[in-house]
N, C-alpha and C positions, 0 to 999 in steps of 0.2 A: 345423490345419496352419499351419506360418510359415513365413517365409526365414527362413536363419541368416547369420549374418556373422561370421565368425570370424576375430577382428585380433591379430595377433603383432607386438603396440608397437615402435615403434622406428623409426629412420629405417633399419634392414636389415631391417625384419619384411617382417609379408606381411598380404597378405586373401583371408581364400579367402569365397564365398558359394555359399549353396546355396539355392537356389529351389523353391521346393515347387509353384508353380503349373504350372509346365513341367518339372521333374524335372533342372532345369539344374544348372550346377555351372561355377564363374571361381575361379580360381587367378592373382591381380595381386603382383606386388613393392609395397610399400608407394610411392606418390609423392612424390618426395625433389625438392629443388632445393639448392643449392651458392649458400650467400650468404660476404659477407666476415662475418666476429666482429664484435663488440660492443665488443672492447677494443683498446687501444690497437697491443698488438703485431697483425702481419698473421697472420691464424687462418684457414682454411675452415672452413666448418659445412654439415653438411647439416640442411636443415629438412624437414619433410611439407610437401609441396607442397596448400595448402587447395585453389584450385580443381580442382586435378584429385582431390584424394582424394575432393570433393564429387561428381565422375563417378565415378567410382568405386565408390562406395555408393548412389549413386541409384536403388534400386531399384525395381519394382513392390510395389504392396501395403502401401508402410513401415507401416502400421498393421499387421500382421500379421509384421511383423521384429522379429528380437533379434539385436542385437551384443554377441557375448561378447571382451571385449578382456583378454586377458593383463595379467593386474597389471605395472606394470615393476618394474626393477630399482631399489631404495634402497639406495644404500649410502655411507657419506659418506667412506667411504675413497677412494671411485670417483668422483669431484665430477664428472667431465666428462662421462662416461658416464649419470651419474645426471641432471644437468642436462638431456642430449641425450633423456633417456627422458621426463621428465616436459613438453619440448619438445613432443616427436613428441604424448605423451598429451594435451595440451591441445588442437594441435590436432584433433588426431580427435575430440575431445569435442564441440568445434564444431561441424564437420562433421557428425556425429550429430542435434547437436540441433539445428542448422539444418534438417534434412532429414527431424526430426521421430520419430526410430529413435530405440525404446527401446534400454536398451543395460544389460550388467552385468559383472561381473568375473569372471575365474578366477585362481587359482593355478595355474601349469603342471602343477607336481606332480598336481593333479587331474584333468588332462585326460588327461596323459600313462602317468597308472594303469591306466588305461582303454584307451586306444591304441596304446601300444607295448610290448613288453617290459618284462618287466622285470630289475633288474639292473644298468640303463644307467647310465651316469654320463659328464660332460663331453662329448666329441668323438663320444661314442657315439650321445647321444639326438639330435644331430642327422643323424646317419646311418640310424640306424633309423627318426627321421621322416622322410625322402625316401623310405628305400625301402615306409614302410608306405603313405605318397602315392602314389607311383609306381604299387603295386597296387592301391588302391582307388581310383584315379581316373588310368587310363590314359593317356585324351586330353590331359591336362594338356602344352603343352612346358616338361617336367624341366629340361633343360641350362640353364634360365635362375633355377636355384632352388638353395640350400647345402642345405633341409631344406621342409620341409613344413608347419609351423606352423597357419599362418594357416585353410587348407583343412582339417588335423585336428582344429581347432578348432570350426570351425562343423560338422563331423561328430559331433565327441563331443556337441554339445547336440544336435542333431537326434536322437543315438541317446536320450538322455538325457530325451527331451522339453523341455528345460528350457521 
């Protein structure tokens, strides 16, 4: 038996975590803070907030956890976007390995094979993942979520054994 943790990269992802010792289940927005840029012109950035994503994940048991973290987005056409992901992914790498959680990767596509319909494409698959969340894990408060990610994510490895 493990916890899963299942992170949806990015400074708009998520984390959902599933407990196997208690049967529990947390559904968090990823923790974000609002710094100025790096460059010269005036920029906001949001960054993952370390110490609190460090609450965050702190769970019981970390020897007995797996973090499956969503590969991000590469794409060099997308520089800002891509910079902002591989941001967010280092932190949380930290946080990980500070707190001692193994951790591996997926491919959305693989998760989402598994979890939602299929068919989906763009504005879709995030619609379908809220409401596949929504049913499988009720108690969650929805209104503060675009989709489900984070939480279908450490679902599919738990189904999956990984």
């Amino acid at each position: 038996m493990k916890n899963y943790i299942g992170i949806d990269n990015g400074v708009s992802g998520s984390i959902g975590i599933i407990l196997f010792s208690s049967n529990e289940y947390t559904y968090v927005p990823t923790p974000v803070k609002r710094v100025l840029g790096y460059t010269k012109a005036k920029q906001w950035l949001n960054r993952v907030d370390l110490p609190k994503i460090l609450k965050e994940l702190d769970v019981p048991n970390k020897e007995q956890t797996l973090a499956i973290i969503e590969r991000p987005m590469v794409n060099p056409g997308r520089f800002k976007a891509t910079a902002s992901a591989l941001r967010a992914l280092e932190t949380t790498l930290i946080a990980l390995e500070q707190l001692g959680i193994a951790y591996q990767y997926i491919d959305s596509k693989e998760w989402q094979k598994v979890m939602l319909p299929s068919g989906l494409k763009g504005e879709e698959l995030k619609e379908a993942s809220w409401q596949v969340g929504k049913r499988l894990f009720p108690t969650i408060a929805w209104s503060q979520f675009k989709d489900a990610d984070g939480i279908l994510i450490a679902e599919y490895a738990r189904r999956s054994g990984m």
